[in-house]
N, C-alpha and C positions, 0 to 999 in steps of 0.2 A: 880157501876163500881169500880172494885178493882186494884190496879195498882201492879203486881208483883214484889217483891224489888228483889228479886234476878236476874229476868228476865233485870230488870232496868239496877241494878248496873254491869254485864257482859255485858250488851251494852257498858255502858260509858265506862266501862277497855277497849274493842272491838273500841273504838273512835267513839262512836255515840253520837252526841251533847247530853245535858241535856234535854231538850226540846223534841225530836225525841224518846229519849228511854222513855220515860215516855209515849208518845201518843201509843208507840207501847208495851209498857209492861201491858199496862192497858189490862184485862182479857184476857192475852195471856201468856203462857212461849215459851220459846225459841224455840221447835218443831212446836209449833202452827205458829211461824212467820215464821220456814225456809220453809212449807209448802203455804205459801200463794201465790198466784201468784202477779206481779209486779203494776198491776193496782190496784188492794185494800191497795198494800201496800202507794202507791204514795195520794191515796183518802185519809188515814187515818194521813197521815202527813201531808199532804195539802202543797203538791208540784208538781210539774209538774216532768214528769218522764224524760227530756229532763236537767235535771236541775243536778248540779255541786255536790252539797248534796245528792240527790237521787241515781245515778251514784255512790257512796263510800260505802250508807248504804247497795246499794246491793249488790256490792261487798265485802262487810263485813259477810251480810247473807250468803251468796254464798262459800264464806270463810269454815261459820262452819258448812256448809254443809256436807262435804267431809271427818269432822277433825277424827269421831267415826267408820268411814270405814277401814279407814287405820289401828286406834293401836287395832281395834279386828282381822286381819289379821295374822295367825297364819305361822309361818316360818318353822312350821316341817317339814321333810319330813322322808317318809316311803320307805323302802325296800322291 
């Protein structure tokens, strides 16, 4: 089990404890985890999904979700 540093280190910049990106960087990058649904993510942190931590990290997920939609969005327009 290999832990992705980059995957890692863009969580914590992101404000996800030390602890949390490291369980969730382990053979995963960043697309793998925005694809996951909420129940495996909560099992692999070992938190309950009702809980004050879980609650931020998915709305952090959820976050960069949306962020590669927008700036490939092309503002031409044609006549």
């Amino acid at each position: 089990m290999v832990v992705k540093s980059a995957t890692k280190k863009r969580l914590i910049e992101l404000g996800v404890s030390d602890e949390y990106a490291h369980k969730l960087a382990t053979d995963r990058n960043m697309a793998d985890i925005k694809s996951m649904p909420a129940d495996e993510i909560a099992k692999i942190l070992g938190i309950a999904k009702d809980s004050e931590s879980f609650t931020k990290i998915m709305q952090i997920i959820a976050d960069q979700g949306n962020r590669r939609s927008r700036i490939k969005k092309s503002k031409k327009i044609t006549i």
